[in-house]
KOLDREN-377963 format. One line per 3 residues: number of its first residue (from 0); for each residue x, y, z of N, C-alpha, C, O, CB. Coordinates in nm, 4 decimals. Glycine has a CB too. Layout:
NUM	X/Y/Z/X/Y/Z/X/Y/Z/X/Y/Z/X/Y/Z ~ ...;
***
This chain:
0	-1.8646/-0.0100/-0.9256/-1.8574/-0.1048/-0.8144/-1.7209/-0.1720/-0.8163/-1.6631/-0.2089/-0.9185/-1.9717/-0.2108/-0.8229 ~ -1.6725/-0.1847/-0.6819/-1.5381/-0.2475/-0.6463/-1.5569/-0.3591/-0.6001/-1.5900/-0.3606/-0.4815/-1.4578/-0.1826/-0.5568 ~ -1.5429/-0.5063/-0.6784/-1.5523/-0.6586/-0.5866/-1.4060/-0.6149/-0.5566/-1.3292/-0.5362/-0.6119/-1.5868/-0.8486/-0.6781;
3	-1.3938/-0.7258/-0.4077/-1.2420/-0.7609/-0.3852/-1.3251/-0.9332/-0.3327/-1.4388/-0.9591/-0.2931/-1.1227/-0.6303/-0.2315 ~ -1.2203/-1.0073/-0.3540/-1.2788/-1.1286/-0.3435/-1.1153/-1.1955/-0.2932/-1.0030/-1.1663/-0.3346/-1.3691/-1.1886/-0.5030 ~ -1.1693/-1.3163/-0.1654/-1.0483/-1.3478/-0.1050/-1.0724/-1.5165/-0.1643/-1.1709/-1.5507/-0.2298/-1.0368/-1.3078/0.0846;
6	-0.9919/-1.5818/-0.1357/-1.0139/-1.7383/-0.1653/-0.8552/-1.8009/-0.1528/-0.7424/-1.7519/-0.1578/-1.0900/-1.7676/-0.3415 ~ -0.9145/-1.9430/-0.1330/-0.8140/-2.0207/-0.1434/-0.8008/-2.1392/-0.2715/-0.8900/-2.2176/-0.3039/-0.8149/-2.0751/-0.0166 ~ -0.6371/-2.1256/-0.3456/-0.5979/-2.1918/-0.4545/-0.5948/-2.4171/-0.4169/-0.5714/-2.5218/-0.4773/-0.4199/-2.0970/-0.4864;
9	-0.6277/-2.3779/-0.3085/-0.6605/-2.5205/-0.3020/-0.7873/-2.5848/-0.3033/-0.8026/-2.7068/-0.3085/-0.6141/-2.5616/-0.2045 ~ -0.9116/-2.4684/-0.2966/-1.0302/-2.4775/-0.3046/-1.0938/-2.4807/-0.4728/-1.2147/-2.4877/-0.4951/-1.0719/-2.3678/-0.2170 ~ -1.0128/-2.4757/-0.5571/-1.0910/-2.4577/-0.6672/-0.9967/-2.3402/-0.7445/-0.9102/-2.2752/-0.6859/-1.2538/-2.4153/-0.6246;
12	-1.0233/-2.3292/-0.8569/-0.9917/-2.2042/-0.9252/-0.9938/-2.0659/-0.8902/-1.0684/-2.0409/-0.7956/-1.0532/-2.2023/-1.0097 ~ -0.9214/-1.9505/-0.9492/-0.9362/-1.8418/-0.9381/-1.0734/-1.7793/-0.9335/-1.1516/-1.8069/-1.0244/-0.8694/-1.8054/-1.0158 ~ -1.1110/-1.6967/-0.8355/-1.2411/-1.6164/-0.9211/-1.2208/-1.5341/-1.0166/-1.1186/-1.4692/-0.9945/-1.3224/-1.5328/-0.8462;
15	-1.2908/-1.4958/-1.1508/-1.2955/-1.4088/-1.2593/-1.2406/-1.3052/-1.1930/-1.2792/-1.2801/-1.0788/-1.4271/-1.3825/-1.3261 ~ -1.1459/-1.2323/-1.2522/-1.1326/-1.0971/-1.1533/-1.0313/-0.9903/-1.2777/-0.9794/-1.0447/-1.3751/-1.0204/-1.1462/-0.9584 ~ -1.0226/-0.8955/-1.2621/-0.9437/-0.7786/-1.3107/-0.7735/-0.8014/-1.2750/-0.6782/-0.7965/-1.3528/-1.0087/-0.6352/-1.2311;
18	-0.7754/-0.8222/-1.1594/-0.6292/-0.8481/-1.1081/-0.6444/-0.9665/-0.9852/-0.7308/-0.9692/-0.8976/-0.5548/-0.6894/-1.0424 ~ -0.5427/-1.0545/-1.0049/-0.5482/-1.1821/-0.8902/-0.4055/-1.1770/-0.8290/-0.3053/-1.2003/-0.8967/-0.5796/-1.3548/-0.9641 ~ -0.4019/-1.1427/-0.6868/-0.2651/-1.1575/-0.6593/-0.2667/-1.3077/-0.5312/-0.3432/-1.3637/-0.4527/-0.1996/-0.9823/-0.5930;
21	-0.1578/-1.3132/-0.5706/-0.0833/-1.4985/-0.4979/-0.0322/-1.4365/-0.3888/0.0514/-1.3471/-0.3757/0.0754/-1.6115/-0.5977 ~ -0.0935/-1.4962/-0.3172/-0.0032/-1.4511/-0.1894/0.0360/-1.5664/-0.0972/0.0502/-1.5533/0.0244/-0.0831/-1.3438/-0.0957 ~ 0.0524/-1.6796/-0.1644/0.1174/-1.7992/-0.1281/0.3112/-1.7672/-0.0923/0.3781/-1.8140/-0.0002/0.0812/-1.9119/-0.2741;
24	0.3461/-1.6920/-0.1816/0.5253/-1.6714/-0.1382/0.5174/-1.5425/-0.0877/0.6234/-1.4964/-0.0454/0.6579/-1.6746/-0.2764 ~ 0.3989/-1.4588/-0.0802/0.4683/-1.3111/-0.0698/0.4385/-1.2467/0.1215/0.4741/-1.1388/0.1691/0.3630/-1.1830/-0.2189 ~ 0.3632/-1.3615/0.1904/0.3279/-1.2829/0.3302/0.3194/-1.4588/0.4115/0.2582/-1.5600/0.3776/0.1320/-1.1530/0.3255;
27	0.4082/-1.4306/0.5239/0.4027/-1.5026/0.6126/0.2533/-1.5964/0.6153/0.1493/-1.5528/0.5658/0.4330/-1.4158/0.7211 ~ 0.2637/-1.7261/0.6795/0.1153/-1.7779/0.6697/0.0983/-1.8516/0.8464/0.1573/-1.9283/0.9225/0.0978/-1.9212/0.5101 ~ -0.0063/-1.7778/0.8407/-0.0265/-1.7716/0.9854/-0.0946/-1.9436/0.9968/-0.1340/-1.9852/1.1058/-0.1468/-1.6190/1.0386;
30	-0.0990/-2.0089/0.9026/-0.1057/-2.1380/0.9490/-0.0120/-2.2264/0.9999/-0.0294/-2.3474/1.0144/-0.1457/-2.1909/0.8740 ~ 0.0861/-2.1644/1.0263/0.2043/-2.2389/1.0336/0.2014/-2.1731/1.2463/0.2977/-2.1865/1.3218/0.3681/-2.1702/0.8786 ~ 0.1418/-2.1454/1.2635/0.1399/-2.0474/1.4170/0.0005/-2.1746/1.4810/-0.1101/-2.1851/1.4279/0.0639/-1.7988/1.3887;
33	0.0359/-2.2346/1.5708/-0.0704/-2.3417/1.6018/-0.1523/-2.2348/1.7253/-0.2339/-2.2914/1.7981/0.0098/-2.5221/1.6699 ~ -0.1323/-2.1059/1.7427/-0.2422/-2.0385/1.8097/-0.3225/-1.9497/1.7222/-0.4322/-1.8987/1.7450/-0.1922/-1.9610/1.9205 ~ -0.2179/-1.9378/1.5784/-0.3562/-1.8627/1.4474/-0.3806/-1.9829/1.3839/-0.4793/-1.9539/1.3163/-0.3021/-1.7224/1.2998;
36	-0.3512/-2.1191/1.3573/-0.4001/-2.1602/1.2817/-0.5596/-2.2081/1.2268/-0.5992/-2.2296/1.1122/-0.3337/-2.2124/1.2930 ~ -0.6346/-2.2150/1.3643/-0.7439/-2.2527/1.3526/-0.8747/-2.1106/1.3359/-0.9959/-2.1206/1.3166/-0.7488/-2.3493/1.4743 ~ -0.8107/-2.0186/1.3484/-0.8970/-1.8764/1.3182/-0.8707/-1.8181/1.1896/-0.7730/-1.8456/1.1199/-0.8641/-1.7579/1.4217;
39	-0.9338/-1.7614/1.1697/-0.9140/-1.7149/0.9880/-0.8828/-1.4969/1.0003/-0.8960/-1.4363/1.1066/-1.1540/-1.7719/0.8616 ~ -0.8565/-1.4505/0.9101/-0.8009/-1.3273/0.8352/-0.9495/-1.2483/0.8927/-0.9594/-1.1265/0.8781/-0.7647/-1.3464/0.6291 ~ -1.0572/-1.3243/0.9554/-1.1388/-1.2247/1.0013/-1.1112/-1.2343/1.1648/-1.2150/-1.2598/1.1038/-1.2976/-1.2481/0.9503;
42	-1.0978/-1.2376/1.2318/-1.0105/-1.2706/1.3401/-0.8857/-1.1425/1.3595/-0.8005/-1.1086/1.2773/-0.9437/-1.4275/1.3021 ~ -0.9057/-1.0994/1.4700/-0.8159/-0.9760/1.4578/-0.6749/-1.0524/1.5143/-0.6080/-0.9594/1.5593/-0.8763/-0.8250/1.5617 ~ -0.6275/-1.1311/1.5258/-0.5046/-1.1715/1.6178/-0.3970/-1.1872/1.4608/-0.2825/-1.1458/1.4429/-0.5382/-1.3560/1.7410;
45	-0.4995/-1.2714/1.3560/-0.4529/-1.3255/1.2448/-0.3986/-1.1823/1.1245/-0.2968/-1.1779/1.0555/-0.5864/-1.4312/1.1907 ~ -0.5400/-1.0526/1.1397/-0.5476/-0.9693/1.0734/-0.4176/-0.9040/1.0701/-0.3427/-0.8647/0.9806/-0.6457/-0.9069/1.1036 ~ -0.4154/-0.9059/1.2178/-0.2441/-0.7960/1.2725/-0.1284/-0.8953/1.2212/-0.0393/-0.8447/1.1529/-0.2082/-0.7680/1.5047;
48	-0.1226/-1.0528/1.2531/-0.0246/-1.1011/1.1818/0.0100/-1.1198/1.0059/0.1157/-1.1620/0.9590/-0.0293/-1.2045/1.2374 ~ -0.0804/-1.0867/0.9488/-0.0568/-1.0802/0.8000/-0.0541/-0.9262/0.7594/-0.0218/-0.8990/0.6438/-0.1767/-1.1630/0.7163 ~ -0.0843/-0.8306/0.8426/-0.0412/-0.7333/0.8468/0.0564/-0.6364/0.8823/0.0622/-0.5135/0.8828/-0.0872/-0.7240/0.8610;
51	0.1507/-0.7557/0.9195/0.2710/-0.6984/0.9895/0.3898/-0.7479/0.9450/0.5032/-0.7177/0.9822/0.2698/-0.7186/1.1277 ~ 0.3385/-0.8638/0.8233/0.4507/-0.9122/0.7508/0.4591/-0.7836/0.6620/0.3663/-0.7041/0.6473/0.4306/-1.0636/0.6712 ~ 0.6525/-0.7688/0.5730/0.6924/-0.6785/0.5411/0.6468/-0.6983/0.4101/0.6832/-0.7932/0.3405/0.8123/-0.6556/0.5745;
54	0.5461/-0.5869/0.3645/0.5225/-0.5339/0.2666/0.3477/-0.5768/0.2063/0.2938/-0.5562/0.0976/0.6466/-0.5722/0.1836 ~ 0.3091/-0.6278/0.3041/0.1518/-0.6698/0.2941/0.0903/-0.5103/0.3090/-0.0041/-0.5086/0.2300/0.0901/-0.7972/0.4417 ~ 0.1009/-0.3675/0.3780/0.0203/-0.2685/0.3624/0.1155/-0.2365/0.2299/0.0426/-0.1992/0.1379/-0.0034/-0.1586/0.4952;
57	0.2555/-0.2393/0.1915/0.1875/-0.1476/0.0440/0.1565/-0.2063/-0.0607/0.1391/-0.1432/-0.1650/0.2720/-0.0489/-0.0230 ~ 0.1390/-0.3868/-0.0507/0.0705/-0.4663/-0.1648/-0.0735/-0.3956/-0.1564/-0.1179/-0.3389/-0.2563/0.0665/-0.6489/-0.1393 ~ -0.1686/-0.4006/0.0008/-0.2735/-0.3727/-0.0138/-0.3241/-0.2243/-0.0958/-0.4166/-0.2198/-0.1768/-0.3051/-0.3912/0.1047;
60	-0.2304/-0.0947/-0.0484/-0.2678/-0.0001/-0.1339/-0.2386/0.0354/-0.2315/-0.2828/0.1440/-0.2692/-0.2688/0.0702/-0.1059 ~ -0.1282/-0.0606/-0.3373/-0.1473/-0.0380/-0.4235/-0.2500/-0.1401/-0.5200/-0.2870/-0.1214/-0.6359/-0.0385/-0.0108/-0.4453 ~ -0.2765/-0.2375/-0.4407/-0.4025/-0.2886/-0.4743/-0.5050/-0.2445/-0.5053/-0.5690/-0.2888/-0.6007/-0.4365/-0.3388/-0.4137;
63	-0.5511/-0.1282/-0.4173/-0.6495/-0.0358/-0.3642/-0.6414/0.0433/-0.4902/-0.7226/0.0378/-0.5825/-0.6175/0.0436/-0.2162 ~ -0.4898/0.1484/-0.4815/-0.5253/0.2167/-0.5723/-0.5352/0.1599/-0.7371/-0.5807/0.2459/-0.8124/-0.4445/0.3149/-0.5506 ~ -0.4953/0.0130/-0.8115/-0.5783/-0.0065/-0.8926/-0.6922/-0.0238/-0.9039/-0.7360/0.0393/-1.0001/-0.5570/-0.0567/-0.9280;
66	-0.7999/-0.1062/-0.8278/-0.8760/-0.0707/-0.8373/-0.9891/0.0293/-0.8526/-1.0853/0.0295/-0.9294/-0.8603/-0.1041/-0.8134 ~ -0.9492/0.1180/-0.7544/-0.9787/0.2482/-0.7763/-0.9978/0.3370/-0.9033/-1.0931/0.4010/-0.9479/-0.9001/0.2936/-0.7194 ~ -0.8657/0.3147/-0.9450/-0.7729/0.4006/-1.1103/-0.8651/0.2938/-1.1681/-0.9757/0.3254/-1.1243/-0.5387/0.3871/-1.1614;
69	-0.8809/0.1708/-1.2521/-0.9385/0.1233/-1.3411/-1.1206/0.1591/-1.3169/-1.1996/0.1628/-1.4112/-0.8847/-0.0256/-1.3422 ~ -1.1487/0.1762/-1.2110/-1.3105/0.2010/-1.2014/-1.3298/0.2998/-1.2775/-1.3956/0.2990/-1.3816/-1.3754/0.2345/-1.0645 ~ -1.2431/0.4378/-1.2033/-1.2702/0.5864/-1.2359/-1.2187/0.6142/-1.3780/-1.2663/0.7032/-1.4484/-1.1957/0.6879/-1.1287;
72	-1.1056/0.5223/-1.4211/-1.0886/0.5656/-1.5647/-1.2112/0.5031/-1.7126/-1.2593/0.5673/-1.8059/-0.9231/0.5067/-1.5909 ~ -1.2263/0.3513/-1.6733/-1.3196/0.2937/-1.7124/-1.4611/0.3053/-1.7105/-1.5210/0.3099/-1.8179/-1.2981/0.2215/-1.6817 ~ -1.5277/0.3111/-1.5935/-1.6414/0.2969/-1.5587/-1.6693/0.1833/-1.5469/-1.7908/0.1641/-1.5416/-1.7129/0.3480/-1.6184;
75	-1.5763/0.0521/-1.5368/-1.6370/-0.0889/-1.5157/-1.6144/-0.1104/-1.3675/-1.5915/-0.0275/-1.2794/-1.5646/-0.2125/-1.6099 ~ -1.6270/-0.2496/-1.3614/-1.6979/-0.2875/-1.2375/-1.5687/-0.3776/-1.2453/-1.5295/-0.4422/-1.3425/-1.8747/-0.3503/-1.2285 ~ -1.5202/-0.3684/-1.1385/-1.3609/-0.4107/-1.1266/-1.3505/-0.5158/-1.0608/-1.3861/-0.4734/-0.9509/-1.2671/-0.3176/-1.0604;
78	-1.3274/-0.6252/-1.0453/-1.2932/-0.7366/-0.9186/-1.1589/-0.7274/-0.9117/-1.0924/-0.7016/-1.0120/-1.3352/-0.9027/-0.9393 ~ -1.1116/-0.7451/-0.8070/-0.9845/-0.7660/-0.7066/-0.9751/-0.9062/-0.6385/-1.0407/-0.9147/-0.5347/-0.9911/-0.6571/-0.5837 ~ -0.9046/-1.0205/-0.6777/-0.8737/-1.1378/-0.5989/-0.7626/-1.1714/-0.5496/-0.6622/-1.1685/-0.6208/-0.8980/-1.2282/-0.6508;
81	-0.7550/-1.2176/-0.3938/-0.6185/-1.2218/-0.3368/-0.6368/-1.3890/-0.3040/-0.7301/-1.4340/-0.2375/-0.5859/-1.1016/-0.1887 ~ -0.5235/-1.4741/-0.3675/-0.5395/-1.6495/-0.3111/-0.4245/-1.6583/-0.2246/-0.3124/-1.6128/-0.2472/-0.5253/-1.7903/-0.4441 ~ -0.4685/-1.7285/-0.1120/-0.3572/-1.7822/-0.0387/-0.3521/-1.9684/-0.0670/-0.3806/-2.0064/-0.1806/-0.3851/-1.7326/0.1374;
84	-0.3238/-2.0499/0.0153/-0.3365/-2.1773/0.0011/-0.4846/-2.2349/0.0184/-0.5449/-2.3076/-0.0605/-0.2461/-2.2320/0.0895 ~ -0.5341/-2.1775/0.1580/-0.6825/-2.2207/0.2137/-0.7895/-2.1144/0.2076/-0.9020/-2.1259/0.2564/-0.6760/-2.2628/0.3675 ~ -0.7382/-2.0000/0.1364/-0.8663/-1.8836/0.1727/-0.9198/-1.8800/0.3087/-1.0400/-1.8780/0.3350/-1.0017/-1.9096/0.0862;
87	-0.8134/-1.8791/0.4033/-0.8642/-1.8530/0.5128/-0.8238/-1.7486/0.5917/-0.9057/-1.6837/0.6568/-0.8603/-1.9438/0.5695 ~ -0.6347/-1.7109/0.5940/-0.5805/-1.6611/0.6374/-0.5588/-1.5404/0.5504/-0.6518/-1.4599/0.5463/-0.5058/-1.7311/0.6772 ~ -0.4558/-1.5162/0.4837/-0.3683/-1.4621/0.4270/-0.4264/-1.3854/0.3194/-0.3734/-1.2750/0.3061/-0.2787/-1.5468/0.3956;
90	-0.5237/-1.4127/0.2353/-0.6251/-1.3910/0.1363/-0.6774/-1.2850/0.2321/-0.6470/-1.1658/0.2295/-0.7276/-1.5226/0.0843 ~ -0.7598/-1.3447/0.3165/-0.8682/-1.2890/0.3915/-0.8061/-1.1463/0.4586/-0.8718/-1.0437/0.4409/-0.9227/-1.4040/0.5081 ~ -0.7146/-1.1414/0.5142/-0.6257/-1.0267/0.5632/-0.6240/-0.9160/0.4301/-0.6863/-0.8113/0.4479/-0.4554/-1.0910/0.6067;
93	-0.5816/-0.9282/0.3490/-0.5694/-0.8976/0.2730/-0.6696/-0.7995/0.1870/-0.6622/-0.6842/0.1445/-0.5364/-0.9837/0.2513 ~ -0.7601/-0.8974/0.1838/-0.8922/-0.8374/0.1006/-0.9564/-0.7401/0.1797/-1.0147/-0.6412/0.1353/-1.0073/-0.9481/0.0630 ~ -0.9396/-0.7823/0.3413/-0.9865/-0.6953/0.4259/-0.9650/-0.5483/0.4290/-1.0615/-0.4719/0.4285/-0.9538/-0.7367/0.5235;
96	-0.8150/-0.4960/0.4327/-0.7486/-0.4212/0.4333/-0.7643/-0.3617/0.2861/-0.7874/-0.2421/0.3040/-0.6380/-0.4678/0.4835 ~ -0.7631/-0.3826/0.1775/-0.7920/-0.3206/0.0258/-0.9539/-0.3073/0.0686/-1.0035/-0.2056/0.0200/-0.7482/-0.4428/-0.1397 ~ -1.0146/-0.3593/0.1207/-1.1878/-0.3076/0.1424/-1.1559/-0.1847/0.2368/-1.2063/-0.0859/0.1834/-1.3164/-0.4439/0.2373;
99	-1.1070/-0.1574/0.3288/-1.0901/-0.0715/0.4142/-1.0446/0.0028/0.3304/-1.1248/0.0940/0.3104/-1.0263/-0.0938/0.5235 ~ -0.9322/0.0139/0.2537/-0.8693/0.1782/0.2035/-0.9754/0.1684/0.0581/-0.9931/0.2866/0.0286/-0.6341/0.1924/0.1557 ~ -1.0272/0.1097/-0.0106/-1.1453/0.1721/-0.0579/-1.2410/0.2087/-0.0637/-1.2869/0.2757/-0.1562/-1.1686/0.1654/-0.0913;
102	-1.3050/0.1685/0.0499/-1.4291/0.2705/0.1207/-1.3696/0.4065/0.1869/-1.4481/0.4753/0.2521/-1.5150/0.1826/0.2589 ~ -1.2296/0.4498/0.1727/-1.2219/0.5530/0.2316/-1.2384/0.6851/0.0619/-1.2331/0.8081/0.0642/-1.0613/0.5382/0.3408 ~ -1.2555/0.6036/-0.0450/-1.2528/0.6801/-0.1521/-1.4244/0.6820/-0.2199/-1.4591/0.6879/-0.3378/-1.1295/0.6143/-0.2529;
105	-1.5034/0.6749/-0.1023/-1.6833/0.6376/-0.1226/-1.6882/0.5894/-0.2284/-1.7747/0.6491/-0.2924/-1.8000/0.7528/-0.1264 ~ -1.6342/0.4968/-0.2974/-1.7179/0.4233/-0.4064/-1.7616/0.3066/-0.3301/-1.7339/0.2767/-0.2140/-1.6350/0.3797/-0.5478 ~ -1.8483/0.2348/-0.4312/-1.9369/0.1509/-0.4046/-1.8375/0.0316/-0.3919/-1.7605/0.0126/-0.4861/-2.0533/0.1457/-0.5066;
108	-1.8314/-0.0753/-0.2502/-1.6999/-0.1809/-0.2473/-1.7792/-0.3180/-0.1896/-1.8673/-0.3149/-0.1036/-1.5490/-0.1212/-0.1231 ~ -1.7289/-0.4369/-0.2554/-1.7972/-0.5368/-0.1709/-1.6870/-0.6387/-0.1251/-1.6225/-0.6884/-0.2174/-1.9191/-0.6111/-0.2524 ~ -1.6688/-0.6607/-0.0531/-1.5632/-0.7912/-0.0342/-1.6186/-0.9640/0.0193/-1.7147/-1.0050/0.0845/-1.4516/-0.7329/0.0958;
111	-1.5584/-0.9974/-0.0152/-1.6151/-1.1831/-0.0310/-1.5221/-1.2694/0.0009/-1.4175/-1.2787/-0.0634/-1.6551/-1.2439/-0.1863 ~ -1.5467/-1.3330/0.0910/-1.4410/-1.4316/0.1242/-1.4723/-1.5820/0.1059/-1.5052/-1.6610/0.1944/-1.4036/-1.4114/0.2637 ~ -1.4544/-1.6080/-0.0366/-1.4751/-1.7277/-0.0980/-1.5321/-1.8475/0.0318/-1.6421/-1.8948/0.0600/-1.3227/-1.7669/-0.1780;
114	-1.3693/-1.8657/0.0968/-1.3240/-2.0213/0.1192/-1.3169/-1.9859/0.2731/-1.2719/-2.0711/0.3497/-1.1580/-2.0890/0.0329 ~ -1.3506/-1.8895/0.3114/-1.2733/-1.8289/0.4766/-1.3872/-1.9589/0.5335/-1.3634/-1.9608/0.6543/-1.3130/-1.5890/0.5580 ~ -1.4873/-2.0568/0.5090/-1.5266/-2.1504/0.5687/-1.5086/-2.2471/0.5381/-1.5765/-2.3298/0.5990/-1.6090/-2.1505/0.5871;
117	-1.4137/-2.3034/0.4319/-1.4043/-2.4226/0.4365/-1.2888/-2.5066/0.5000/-1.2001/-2.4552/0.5681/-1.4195/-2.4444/0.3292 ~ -1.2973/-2.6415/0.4717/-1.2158/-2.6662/0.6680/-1.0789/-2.6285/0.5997/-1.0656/-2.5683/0.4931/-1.2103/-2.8896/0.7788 ~ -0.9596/-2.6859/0.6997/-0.8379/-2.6185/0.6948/-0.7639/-2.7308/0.5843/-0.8163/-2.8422/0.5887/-0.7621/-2.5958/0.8604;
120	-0.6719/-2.7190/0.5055/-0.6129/-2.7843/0.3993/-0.5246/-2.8859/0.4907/-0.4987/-2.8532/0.6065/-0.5295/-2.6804/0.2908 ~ -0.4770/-3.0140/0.4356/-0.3884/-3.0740/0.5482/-0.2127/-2.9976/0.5134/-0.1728/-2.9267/0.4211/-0.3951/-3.2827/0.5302 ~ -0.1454/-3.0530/0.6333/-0.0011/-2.9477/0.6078/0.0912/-2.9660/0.5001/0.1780/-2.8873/0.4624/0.0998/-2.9548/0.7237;
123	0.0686/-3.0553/0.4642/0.1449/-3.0708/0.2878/0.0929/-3.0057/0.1938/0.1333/-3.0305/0.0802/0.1409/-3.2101/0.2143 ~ 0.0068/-2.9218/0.2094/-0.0498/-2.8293/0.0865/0.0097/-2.7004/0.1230/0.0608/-2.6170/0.0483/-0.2262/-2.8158/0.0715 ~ -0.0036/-2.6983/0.2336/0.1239/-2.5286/0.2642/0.2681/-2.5253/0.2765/0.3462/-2.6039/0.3301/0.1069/-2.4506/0.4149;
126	0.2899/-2.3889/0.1992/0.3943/-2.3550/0.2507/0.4994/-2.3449/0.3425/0.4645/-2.2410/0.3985/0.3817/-2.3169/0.2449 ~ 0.6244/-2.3852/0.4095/0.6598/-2.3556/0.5200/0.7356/-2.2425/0.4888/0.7846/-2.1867/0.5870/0.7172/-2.4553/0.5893 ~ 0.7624/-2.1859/0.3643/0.8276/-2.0098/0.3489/0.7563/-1.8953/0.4110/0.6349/-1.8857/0.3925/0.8292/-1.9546/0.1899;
129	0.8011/-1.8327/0.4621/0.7298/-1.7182/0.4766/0.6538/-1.7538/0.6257/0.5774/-1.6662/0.6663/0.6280/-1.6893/0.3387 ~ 0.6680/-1.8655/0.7025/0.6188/-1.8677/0.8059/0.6122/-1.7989/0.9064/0.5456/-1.8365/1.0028/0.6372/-1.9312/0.8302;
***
């Protein structure tokens, strides 16, 4: 089994996971866009914008393919966690897209989006890099 688990580092701690990637400096944050800010990484307007920052598809597959490689070499049960600031945006995009290219390899995949409901962080907790 493949967890991928999304969340936000202002909500609490990391979830337990195999690999946790930050994606606070590494992909534009669509909270900073006052027509994505109030929709989250499940939201297709948001999905395409964190997906179109440079280098978010080959973080996701090589995301993908660790997970993958540690299942099939191991046999354990792998979690995958991506944090942005709020687990709403950027996380969520993210996890989405590593769930998508590992269901294309039929193993068993679940994805979780911690924080994608809790309310929005105020603007001094984000980033303005990468906007």
């Amino acid at each position: 089994m493949i967890r991928i688990v999304s969340f936000g580092y202002g909500h609490g701690e990391p979830p337990a996971a195999e690999a946790t990637y930050d994606l606070r400096d590494l992909l534009r944050n669509p909270f900073h866009d006052p027509q994505l800010k109030h929709l989250t990484g499940l939201d297709p307007a948001v999905y395409e914008h964190v997906m179109d920052t440079p280098g978010a598809e080959p973080l996701a597959q090589a995301a993908a393919y660790l997970a993958v490689g540690l299942n099939e070499t191991t046999g354990a049960n792998i979690t995958v966690a991506f944090g942005c600031v709020g687990g709403r945006h950027r996380s969520v995009g993210l996890a989405r897209r590593v769930g998508e290219i590992t269901q294309l390899t039929n193993r068993p995949v679940t994805v979780e989006h911690r924080d994608v409901d809790k309310p929005l962080l105020p603007p001094g907790a984000h980033r303005a890099r990468n906007a």
